[in-house]
N, C-alpha and C positions, 0 to 999 in steps of 0.2 A: 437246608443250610442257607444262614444271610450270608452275601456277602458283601464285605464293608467298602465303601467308598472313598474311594481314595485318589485325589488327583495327581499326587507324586507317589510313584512307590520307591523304595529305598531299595538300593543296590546292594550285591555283595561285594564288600572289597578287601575280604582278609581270609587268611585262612592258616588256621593253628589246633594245636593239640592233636591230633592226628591218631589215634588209640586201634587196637585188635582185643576182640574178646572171644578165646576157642572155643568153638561149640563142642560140648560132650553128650548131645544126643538130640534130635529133630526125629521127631513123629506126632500121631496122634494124639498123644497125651499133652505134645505142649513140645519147647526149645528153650534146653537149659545150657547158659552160656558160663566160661567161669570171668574170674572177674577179668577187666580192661587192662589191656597195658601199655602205654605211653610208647609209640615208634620213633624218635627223633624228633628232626623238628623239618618240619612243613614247609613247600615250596607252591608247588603248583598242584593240586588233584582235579580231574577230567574225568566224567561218568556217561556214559554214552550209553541210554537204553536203545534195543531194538528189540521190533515186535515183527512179529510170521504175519500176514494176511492174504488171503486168496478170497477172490470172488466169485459167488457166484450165479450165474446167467438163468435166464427163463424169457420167453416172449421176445427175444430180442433184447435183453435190457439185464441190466446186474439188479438181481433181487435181493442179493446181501451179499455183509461182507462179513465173512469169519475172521478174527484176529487171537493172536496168543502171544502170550509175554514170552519174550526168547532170552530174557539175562540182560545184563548190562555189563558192558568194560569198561575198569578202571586202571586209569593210569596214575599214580601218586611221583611227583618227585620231590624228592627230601636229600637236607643239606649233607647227610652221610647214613649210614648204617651200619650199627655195629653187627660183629659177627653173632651176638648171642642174638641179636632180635633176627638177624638174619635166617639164623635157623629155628628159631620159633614161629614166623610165619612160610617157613620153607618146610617143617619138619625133619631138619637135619641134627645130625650130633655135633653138640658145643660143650666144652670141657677142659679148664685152665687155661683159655687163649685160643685153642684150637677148634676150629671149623672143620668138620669131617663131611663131605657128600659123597652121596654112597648115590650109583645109577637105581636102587629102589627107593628112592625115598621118594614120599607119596605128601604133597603140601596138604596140614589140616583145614578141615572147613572152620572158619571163621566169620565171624562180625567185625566190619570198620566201621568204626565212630569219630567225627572232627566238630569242627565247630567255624564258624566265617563271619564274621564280624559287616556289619551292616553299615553304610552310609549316614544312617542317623545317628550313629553312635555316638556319645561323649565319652570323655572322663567321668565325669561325674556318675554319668548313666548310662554305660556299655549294653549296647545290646547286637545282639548274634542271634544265627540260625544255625541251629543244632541238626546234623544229621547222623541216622545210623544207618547201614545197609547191611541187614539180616544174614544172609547168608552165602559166602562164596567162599574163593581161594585164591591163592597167587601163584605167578609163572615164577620158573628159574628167572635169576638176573642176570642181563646181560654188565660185562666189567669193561671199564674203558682205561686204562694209563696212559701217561704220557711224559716226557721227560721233564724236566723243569727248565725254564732258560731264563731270560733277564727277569720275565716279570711272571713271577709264579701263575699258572693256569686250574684252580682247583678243580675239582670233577664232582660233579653230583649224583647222587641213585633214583632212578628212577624203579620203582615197581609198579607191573600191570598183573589184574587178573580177572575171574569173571566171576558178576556175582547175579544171583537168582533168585528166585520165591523161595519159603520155609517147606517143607510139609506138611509143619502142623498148623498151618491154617494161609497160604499162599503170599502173606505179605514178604514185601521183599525191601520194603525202604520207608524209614518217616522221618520227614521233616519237624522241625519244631522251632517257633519265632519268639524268641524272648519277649516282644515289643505287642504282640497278642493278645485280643482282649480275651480275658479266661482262661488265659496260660497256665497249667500247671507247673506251679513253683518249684514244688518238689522233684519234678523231672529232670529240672534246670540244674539244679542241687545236687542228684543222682546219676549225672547224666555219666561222667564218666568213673559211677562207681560202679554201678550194672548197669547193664546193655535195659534200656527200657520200653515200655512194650506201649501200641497204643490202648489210649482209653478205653474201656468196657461199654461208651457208648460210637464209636467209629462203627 
């Protein structure tokens, strides 16, 4: 793999579209998702991998080091949440208005997909890094109220959860830079139609 030289890289400085696509089955055969669907709209999102490693000794001296992907946490906070998206990334009963949570309800495995808009961008010429993150879930939300007084105070939602490798073949996250040479267009095009998989040559 080249890689290109570059003596300014572009920042990320935006971040919208914010999407879940439910997984309906991960194994061997492959991870079939159904389609994307649009959460609100986007404030802040925070992805925090961490990995296990233990090392180990001989001679006096560490002769390797074992590592293993242990997931990453995410935190998203978005400008509201309705109750129907609410219970579709929680797994709960929604129906004419009403949000039902029941102490078994079990949050489905799911795909988040956004998008973050890069420093170089124009008008004219937008360009973004596209991410998806394969497969995890979300925690219960915590709710905050508050009264209202001279100068209305709104509240925002924040959702966190953890997300991991696939089964069927252990990727857990990919990036994708509009502004790349040899970009797949159609991924860009696709991106938040199905959840999209990397290249046959990665």
């Amino acid at each position: 793999m080249s890689v290109e030289n570059k003596s300014v890289t572009p920042r990320q400085i935006g971040l919208k579209d914010v999407h879940v696509a439910l997984i309906t089955s991960d194994g061997s055969s492959g991870t079939v998702y159904e389609k994307p669907i649009k959460i609100s709209r986007a404030i802040t999102a925070k992805i925090t991998p961490s990995v296990n490693s233990e090392n180990l000794y001989s001679d006096d001296g560490v002769e390797d080091e074992l590592t293993a992907f242990a997931g990453c946490e995410v935190e998203i906070e978005q400008n509201a949440l309705t109750l129907e998206h609410r219970a579709l990334i929680l797994g709960k009963k929604y129906a004419n208005g009403e949000l039902v949570e029941n102490s078994g309800d079990k949050p489905p495995k799911l795909a988040l997909l956004f998008r973050s808009e890069k420093s170089n961008s124009t008008k004219a010429n937008p360009v973004y890094r596209y991410c998806v993150l394969y497969k995890g879930a979300f925690n219960e939300i915590e709710d905050e109220y508050e009264t209202k007084g001279e100068k209305p105070n709104s509240k925002t939602t924040k959702i966190k959860g953890k997300f991991y490798d696939r089964e069927s073949d252990g990727n857990w996250r990919m990036m994708l830079d509009t502004d790349a040479t040899g970009v797949d267009t159609t991924k860009i095009t696709n991106f938040f139609t199905e959840v999209q998989e990397p290249s046959s040559n990665q």
